[in-house]
C-alpha atoms as an extended CHARMM CRD file, in Angstrom:
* protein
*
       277  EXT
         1         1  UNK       CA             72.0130000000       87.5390000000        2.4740000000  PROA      1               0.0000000000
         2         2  UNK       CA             70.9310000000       88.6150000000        5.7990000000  PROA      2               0.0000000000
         3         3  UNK       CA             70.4240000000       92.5170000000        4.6190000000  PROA      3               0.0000000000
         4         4  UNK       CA             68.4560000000       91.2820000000        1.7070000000  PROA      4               0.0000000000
         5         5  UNK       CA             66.1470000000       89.0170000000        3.0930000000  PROA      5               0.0000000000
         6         6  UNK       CA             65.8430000000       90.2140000000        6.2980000000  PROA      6               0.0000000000
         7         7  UNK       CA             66.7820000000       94.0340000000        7.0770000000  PROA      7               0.0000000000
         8         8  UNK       CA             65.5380000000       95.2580000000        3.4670000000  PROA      8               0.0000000000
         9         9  UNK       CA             61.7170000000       93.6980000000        3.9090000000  PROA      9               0.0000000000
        10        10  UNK       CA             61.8650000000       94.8870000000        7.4760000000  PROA      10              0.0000000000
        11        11  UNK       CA             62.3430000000       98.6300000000        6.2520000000  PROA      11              0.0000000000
        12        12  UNK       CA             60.0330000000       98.0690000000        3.2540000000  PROA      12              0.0000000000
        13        13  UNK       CA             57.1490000000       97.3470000000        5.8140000000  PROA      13              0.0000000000
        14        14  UNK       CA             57.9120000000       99.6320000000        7.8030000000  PROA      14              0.0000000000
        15        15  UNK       CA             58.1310000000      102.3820000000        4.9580000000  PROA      15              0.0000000000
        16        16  UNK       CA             54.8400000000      100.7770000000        3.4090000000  PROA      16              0.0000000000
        17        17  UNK       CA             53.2750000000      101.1360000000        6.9710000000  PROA      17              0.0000000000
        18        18  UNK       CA             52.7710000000      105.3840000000        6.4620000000  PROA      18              0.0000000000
        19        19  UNK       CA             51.1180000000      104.8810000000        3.1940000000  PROA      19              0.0000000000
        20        20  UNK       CA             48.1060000000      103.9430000000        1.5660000000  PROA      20              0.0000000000
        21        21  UNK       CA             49.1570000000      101.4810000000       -0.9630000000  PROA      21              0.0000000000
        22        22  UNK       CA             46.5480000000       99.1520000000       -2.4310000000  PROA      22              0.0000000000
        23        23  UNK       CA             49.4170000000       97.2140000000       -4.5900000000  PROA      23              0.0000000000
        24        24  UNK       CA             48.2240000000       98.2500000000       -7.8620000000  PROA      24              0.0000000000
        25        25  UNK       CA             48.9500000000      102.0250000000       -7.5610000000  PROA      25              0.0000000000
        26        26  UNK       CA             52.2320000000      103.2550000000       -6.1230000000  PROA      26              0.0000000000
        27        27  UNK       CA             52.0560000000      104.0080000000       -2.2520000000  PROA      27              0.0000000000
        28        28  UNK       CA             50.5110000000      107.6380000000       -1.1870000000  PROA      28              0.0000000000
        29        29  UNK       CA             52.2420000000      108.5040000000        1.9150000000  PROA      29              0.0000000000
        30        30  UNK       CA             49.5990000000      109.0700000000        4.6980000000  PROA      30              0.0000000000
        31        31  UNK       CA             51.7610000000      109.1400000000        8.0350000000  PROA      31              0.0000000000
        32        32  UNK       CA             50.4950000000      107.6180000000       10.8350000000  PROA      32              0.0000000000
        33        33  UNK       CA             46.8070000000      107.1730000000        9.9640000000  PROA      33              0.0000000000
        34        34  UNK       CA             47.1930000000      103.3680000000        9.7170000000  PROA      34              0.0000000000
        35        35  UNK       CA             48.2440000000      102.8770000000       13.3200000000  PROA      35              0.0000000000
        36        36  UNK       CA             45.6340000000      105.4740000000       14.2500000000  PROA      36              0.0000000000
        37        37  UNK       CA             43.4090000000      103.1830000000       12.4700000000  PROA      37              0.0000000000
        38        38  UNK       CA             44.6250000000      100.1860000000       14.0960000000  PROA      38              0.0000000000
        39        39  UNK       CA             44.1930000000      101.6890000000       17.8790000000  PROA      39              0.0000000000
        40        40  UNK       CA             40.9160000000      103.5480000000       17.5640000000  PROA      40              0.0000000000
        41        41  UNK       CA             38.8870000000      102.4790000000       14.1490000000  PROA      41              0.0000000000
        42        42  UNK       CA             40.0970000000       98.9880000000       14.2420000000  PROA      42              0.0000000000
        43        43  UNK       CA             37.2070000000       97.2320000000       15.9320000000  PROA      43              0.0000000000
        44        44  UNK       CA             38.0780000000       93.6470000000       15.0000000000  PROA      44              0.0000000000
        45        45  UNK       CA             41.7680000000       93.8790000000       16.1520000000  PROA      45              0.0000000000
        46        46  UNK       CA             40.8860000000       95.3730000000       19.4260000000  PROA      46              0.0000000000
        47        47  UNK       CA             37.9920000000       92.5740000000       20.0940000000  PROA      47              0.0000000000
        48        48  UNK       CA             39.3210000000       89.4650000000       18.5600000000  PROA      48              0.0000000000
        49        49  UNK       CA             42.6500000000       89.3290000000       17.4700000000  PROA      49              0.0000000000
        50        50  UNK       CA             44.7790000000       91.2510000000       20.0170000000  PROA      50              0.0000000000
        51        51  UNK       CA             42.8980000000       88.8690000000       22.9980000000  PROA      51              0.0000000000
        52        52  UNK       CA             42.9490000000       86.0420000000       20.8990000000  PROA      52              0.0000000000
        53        53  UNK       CA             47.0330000000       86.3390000000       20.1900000000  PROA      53              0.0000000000
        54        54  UNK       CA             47.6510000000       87.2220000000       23.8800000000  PROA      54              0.0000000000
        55        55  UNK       CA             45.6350000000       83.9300000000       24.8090000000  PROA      55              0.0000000000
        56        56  UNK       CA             47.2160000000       81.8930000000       22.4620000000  PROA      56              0.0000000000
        57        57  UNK       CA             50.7660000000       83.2260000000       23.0340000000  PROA      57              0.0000000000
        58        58  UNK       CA             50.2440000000       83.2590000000       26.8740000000  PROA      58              0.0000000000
        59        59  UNK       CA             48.9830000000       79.4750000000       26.5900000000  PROA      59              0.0000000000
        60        60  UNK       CA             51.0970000000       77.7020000000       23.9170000000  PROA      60              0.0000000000
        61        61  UNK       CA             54.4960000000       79.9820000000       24.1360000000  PROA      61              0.0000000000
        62        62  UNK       CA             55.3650000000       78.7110000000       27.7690000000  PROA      62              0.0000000000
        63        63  UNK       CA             53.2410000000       75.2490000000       27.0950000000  PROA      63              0.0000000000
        64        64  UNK       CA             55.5150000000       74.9010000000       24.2240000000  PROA      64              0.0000000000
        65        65  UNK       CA             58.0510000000       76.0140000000       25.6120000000  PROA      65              0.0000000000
        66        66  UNK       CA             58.1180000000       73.4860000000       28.9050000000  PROA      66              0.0000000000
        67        67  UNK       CA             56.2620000000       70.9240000000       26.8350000000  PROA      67              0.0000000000
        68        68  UNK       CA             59.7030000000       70.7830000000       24.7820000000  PROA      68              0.0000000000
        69        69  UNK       CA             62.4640000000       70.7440000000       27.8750000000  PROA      69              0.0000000000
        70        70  UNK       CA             60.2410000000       68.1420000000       29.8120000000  PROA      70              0.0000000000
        71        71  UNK       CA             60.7510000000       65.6740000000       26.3600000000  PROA      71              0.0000000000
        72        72  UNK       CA             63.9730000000       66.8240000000       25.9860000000  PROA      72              0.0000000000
        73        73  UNK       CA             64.6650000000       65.6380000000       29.4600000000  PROA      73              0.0000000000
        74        74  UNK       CA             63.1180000000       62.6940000000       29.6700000000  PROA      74              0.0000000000
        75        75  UNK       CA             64.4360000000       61.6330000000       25.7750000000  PROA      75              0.0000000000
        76        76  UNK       CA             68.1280000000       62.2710000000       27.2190000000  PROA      76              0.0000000000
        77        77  UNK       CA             67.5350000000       59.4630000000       30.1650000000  PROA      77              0.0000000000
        78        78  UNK       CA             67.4860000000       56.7070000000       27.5690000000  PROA      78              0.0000000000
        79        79  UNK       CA             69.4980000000       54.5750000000       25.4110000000  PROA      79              0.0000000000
        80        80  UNK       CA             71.1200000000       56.5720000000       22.0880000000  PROA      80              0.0000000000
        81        81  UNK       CA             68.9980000000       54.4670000000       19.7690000000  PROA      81              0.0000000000
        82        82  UNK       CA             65.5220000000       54.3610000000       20.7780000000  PROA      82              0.0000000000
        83        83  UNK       CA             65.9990000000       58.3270000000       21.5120000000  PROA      83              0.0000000000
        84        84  UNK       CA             67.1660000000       58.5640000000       17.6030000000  PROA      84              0.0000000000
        85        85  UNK       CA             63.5800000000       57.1470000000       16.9560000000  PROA      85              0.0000000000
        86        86  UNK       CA             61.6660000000       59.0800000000       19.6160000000  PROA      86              0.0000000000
        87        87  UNK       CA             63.0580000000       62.4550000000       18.5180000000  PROA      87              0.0000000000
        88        88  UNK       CA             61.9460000000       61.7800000000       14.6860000000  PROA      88              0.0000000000
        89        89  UNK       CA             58.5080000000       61.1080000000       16.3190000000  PROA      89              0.0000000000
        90        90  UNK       CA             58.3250000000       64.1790000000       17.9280000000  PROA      90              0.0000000000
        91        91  UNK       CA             60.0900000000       66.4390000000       15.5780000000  PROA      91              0.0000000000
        92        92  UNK       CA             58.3930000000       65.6580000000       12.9310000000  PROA      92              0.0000000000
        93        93  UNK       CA             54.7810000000       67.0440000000       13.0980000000  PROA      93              0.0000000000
        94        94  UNK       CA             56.7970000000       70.6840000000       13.5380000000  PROA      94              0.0000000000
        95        95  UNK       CA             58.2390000000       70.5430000000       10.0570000000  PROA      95              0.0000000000
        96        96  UNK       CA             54.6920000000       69.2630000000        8.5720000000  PROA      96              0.0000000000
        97        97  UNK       CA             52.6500000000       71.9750000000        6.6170000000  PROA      97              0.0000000000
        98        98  UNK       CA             49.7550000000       73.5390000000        8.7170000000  PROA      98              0.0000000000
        99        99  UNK       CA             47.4340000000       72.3460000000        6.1010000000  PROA      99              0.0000000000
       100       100  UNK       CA             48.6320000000       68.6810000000        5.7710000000  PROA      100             0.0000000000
       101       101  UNK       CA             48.3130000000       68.7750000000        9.6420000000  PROA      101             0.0000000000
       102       102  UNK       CA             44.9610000000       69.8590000000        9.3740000000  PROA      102             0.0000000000
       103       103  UNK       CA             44.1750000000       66.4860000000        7.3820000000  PROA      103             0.0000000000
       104       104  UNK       CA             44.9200000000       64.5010000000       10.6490000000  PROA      104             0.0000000000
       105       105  UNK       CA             43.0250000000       66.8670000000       12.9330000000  PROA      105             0.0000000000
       106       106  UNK       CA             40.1780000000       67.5600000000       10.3840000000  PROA      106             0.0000000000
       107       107  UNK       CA             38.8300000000       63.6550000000       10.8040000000  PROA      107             0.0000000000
       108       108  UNK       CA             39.7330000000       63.7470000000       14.6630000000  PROA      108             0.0000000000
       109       109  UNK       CA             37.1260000000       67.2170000000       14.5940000000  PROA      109             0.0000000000
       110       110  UNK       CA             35.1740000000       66.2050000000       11.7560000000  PROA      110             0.0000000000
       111       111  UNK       CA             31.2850000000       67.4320000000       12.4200000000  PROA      111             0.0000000000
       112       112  UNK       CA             29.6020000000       64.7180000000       11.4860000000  PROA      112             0.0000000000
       113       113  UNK       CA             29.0290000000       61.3650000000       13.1040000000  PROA      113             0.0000000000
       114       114  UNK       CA             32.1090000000       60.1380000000       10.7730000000  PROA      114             0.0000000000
       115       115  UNK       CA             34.7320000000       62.4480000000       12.9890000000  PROA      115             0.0000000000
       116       116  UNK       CA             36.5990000000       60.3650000000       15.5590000000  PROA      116             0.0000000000
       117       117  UNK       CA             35.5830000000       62.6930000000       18.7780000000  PROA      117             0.0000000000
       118       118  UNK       CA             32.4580000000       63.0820000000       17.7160000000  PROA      118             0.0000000000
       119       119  UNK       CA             31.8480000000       59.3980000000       17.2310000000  PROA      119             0.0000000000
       120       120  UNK       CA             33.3100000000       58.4040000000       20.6450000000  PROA      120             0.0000000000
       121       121  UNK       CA             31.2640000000       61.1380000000       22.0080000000  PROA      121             0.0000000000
       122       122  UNK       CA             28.4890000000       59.5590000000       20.4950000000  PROA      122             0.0000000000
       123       123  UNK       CA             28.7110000000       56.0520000000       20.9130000000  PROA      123             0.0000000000
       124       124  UNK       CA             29.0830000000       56.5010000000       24.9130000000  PROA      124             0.0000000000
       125       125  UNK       CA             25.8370000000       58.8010000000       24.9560000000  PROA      125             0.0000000000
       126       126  UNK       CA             27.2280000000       62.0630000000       26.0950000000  PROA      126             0.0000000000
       127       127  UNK       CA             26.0940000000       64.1340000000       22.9500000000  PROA      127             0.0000000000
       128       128  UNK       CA             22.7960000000       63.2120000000       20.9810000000  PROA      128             0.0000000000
       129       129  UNK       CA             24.1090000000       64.5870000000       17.7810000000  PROA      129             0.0000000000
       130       130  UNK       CA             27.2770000000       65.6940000000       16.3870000000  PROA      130             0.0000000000
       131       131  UNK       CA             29.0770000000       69.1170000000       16.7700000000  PROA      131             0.0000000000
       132       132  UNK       CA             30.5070000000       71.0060000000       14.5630000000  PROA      132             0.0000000000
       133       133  UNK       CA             34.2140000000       71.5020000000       16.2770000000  PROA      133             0.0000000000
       134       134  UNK       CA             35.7040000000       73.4070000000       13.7000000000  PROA      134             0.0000000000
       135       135  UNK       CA             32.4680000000       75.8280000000       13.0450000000  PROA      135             0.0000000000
       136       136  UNK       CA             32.0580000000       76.4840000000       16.5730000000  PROA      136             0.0000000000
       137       137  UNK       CA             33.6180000000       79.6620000000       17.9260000000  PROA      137             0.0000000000
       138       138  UNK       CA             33.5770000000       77.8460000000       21.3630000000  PROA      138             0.0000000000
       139       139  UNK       CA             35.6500000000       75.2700000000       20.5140000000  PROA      139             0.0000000000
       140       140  UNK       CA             38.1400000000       76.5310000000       17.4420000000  PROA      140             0.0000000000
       141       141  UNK       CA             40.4140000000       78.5460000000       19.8580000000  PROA      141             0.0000000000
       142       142  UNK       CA             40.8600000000       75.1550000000       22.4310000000  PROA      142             0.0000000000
       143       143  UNK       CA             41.5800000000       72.8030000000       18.6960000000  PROA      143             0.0000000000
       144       144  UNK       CA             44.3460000000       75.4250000000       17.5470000000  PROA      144             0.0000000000
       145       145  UNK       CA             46.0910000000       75.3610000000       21.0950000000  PROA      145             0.0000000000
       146       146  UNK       CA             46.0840000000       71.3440000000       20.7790000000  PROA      146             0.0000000000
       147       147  UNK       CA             46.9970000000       71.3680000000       17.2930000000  PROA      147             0.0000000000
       148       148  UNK       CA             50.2430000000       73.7870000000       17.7950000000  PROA      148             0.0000000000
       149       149  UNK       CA             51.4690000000       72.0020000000       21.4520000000  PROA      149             0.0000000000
       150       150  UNK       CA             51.2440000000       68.9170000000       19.2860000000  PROA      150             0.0000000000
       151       151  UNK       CA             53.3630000000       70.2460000000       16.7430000000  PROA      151             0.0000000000
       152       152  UNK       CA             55.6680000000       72.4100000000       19.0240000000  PROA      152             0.0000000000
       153       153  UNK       CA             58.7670000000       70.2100000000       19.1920000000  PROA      153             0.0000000000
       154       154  UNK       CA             60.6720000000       72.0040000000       16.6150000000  PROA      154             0.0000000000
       155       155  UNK       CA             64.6250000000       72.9770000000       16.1250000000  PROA      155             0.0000000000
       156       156  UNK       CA             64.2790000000       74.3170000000       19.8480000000  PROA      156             0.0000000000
       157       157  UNK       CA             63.3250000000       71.3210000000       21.4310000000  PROA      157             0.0000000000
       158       158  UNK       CA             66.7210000000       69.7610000000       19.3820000000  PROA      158             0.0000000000
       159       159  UNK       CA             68.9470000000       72.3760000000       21.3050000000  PROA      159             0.0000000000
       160       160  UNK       CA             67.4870000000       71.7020000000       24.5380000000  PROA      160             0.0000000000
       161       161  UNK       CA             68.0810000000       68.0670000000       23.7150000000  PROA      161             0.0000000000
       162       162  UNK       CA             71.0390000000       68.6930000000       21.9730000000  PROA      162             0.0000000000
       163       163  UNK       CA             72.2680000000       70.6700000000       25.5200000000  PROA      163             0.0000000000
       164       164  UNK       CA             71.0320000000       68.0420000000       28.0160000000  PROA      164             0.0000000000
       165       165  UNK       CA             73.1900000000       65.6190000000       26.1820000000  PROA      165             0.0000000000
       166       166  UNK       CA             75.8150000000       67.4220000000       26.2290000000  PROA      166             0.0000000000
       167       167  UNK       CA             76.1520000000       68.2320000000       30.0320000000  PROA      167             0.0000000000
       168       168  UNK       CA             79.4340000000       66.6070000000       31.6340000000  PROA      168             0.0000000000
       169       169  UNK       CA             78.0320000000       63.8520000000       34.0870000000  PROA      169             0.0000000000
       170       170  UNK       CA             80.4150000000       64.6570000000       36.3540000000  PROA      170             0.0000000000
       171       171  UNK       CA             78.7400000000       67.6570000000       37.3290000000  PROA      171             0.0000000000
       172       172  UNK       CA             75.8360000000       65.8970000000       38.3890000000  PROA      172             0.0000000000
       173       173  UNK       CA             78.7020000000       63.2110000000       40.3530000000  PROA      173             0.0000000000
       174       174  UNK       CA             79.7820000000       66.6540000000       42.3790000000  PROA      174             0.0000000000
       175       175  UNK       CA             76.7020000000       67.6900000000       42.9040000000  PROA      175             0.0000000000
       176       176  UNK       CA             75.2600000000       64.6070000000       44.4710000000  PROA      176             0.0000000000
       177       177  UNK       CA             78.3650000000       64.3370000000       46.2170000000  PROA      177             0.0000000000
       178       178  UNK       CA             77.8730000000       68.1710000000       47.5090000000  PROA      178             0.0000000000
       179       179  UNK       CA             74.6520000000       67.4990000000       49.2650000000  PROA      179             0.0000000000
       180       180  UNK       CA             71.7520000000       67.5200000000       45.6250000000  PROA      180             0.0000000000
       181       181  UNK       CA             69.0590000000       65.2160000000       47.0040000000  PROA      181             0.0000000000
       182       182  UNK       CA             66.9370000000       64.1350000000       43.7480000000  PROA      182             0.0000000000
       183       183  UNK       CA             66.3090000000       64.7500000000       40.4450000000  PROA      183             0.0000000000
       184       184  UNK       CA             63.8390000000       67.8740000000       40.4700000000  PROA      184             0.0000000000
       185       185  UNK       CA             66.9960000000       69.9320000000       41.9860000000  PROA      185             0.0000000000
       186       186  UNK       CA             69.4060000000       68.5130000000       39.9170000000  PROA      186             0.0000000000
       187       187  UNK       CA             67.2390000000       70.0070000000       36.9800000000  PROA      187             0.0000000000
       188       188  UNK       CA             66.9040000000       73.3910000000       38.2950000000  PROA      188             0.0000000000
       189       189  UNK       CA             70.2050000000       73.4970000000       40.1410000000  PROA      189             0.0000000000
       190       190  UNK       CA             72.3930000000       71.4690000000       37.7500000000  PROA      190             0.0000000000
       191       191  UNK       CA             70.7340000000       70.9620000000       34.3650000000  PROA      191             0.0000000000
       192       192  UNK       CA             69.2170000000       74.4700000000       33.3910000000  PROA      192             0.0000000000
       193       193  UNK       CA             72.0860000000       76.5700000000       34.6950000000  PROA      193             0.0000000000
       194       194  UNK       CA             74.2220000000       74.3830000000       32.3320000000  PROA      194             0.0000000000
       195       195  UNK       CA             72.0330000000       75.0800000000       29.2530000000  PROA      195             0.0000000000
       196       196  UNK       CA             71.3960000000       78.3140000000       29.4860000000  PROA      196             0.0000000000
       197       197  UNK       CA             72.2940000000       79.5640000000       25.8130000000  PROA      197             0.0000000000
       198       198  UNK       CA             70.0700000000       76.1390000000       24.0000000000  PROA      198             0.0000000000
       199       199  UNK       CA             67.4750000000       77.5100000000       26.9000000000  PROA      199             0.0000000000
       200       200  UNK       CA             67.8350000000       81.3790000000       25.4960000000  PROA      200             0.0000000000
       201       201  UNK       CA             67.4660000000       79.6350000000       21.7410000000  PROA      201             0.0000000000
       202       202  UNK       CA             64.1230000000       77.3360000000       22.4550000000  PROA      202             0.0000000000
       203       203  UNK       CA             62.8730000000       80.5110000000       24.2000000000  PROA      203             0.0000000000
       204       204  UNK       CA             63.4070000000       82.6430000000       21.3200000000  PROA      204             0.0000000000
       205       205  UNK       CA             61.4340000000       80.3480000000       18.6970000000  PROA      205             0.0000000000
       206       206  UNK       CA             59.3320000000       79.4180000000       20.6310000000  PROA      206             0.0000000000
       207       207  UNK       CA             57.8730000000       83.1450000000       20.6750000000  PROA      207             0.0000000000
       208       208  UNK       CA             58.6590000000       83.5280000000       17.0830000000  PROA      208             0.0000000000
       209       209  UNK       CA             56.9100000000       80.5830000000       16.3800000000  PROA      209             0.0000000000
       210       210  UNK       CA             53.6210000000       81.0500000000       18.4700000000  PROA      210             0.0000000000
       211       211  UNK       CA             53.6710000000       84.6750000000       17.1680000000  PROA      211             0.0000000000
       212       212  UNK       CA             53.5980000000       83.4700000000       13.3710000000  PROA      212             0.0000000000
       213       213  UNK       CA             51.3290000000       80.4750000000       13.8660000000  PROA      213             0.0000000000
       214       214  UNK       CA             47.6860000000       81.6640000000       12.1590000000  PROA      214             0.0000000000
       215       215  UNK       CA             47.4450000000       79.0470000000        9.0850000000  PROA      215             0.0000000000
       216       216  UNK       CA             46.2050000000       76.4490000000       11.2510000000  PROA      216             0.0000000000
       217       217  UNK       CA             42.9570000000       77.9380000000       12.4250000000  PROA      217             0.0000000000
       218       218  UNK       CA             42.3610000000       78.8530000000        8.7730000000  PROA      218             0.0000000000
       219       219  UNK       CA             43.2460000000       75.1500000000        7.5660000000  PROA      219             0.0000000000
       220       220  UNK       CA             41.0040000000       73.7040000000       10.4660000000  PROA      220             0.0000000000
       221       221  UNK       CA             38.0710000000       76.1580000000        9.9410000000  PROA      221             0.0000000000
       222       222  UNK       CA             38.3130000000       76.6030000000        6.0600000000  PROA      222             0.0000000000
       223       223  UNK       CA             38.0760000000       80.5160000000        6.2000000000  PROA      223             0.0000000000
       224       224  UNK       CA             39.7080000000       83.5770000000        6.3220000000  PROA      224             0.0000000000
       225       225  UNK       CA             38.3390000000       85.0920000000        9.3950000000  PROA      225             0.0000000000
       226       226  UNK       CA             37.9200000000       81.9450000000       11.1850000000  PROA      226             0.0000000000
       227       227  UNK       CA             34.0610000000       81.3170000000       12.6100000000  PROA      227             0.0000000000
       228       228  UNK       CA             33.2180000000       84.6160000000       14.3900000000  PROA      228             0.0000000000
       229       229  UNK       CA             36.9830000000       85.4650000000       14.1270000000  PROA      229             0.0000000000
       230       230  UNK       CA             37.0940000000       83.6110000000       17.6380000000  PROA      230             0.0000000000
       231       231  UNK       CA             40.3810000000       81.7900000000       16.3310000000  PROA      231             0.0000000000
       232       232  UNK       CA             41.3210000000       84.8100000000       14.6080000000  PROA      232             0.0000000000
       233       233  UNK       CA             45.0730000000       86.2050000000       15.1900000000  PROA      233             0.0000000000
       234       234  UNK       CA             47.5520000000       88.4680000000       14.0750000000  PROA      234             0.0000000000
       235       235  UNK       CA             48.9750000000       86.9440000000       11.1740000000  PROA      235             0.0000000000
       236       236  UNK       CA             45.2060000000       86.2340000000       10.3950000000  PROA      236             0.0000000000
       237       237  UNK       CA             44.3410000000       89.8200000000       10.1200000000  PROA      237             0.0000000000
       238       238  UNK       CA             47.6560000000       90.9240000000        8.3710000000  PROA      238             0.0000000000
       239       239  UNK       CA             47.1700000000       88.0290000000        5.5870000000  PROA      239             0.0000000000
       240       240  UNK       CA             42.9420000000       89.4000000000        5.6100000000  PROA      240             0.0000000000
       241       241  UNK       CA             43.9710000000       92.8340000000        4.4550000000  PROA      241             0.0000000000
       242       242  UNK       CA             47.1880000000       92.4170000000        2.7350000000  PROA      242             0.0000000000
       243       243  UNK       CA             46.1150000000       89.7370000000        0.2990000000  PROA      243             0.0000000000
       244       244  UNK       CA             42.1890000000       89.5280000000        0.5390000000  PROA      244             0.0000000000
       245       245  UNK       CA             41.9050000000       93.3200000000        0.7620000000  PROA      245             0.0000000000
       246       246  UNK       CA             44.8380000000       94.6790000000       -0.9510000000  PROA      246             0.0000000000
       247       247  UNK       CA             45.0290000000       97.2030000000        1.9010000000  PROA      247             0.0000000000
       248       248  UNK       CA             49.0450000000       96.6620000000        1.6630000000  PROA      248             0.0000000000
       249       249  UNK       CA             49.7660000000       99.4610000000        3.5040000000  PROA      249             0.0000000000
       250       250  UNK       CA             47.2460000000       98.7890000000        6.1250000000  PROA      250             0.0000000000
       251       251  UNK       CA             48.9820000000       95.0810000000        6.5470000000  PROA      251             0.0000000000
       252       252  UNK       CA             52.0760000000       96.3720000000        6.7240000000  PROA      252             0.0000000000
       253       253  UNK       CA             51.1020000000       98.5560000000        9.8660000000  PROA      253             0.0000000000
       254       254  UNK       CA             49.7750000000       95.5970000000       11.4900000000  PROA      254             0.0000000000
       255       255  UNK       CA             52.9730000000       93.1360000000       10.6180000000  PROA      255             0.0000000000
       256       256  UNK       CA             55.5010000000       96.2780000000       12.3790000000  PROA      256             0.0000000000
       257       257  UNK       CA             53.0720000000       96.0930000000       15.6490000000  PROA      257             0.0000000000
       258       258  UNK       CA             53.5300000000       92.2320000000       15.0760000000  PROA      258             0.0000000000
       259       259  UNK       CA             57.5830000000       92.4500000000       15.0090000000  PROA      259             0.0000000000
       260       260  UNK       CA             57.1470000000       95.3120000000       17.5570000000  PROA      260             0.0000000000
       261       261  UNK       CA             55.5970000000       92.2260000000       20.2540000000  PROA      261             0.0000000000
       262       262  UNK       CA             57.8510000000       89.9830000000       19.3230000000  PROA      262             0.0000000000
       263       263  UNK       CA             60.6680000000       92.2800000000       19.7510000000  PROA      263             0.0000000000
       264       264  UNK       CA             59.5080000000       93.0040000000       23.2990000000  PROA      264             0.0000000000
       265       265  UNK       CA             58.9720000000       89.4470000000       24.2210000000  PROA      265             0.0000000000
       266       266  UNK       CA             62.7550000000       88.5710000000       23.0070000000  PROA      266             0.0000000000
       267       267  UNK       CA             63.9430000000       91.2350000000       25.3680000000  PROA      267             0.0000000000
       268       268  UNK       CA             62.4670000000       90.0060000000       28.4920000000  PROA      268             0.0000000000
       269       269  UNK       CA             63.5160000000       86.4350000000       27.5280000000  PROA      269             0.0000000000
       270       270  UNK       CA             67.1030000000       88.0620000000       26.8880000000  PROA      270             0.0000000000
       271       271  UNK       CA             66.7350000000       89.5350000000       30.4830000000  PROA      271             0.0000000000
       272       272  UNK       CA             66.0260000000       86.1480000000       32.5080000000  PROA      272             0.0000000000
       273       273  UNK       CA             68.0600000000       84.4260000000       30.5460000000  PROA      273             0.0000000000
       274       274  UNK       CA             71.2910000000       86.3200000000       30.0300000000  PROA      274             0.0000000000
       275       275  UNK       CA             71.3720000000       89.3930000000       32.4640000000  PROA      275             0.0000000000
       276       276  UNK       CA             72.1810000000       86.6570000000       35.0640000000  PROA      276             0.0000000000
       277       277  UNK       CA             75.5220000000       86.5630000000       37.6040000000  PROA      277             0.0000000000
């Protein structure tokens, strides 16, 4: 299962990545004159998406990221039940659909005087007319980094959860005991050492997860490039010329230099996180 739907498509990109391939005809192998492409002809990548994935990963993969141990934290000081019901709360917007989320955050954004922000805005007299959130390059990066820390409590924020709970209270007892004088050092001293593989985990989707976000600021902007590709990202450009295009070959270059980040990223986190005495 795992060579077949994981280390068989991996090699397939990567093999589709030197050729031309336009998914009608069969692939012409052109070496490396995609990545060439990519580094020195690709204008869009170079001023939009690469900047605009580093900013978005940079913000919402360690936002995420502490966004989800601070709930976790604070979910496993209370009572079993009402934490049951909390969780659900804030597990669930990560397992909705990009575009049913963009529903919700469509009538929050709307541009007219009918969208929630832009009715507020309105009725307290800081705009005179309505603007258009989602068509505005100025504003579409800011909604997508709200929109994906909103949904960011996914099967990582369970395992820090899952690993808080889980911590023998005694420690803590010792601890105290041995001279820990409030809470803020009994999280870095007691309760992160003690996690450290759920901690590795969370870390770990959350970069996969930030990495492959890209159908939101389609949903929210209704196009494919977003407005002035100023939300545009990675996956973004790969799905533009892989199934807009048919430039599979192209799109396959791009999606290798996308595992290629996310490859690098996972090593650092397996650095901090496990290369520890």
């Amino acid at each position: 299962m795992f060579s077949a739907f994981i280390v068989v498509p991996v090699l397939m990109a990567i093999f589709l990545s030197f050729t031309y391939f336009d998914s009608v005809q069969f692939p012409s192998f052109i070496g490396l004159r995609n990545y060439v492409n990519l580094l020195t002809q690709d204008a869009v990548f170079m001023r939009f998406v690469l900047p605009n994935t580093v900013r978005f990963a940079l913000i919402v993969g360690p936002g995420g990221y502490a966004l989800s141990f601070l709930m976790a934290w604070m979910l496993a000081q209370i009572s079993h039940k009402p934490r049951i019901v909390l969780s659900l709360a804030l597990f669930s917007p990560s397992i909705t659909a990009g575009v049913a989320m963009s529903v919700l955050w469509k009538v929050i954004f709307s541009g007219d005087e009918a969208g929630y922000l832009n009715s507020l805005l309105l009725q307290f007299g800081f705009i005179a007319e309505p603007i258009q959130f989602l068509q505005n390059p100025n504003f579409i990066m800011n909604i997508m980094i709200i929109v994906t820390l909103w949904s960011s409590m996914g099967v990582g924020f369970l395992a820090m959860l899952s690993g808080i709970i889980n911590i023998n209270p005694e420690i803590y007892e010792a601890a105290y005991i041995d001279g820990l004088k409030n809470r803020v050092q009994e999280i870095f001293f007691i309760t992160i050492p003690s996690m450290r593989p759920q901690m590795l985990f969370g870390a770990v989707m959350a970069i996969v997860s930030t990495f492959q976000a890209g159908q939101i600021g389609v949903a929210l902007s209704g196009a494919n490039p977003t407005p002035q590709y100023a939300g545009q990202l990675i996956v973004n450009h790969i799905e533009d010329y892989g199934f807009l295009r048919f430039e599979m070959g192209y799109a396959a270059a791009v999606s290798v230099a996308l595992l290629v980040f996310v490859y690098l990223c996972a090593r650092v986190v397996n650095k901090l996180f496990l290369d520890r005495d």
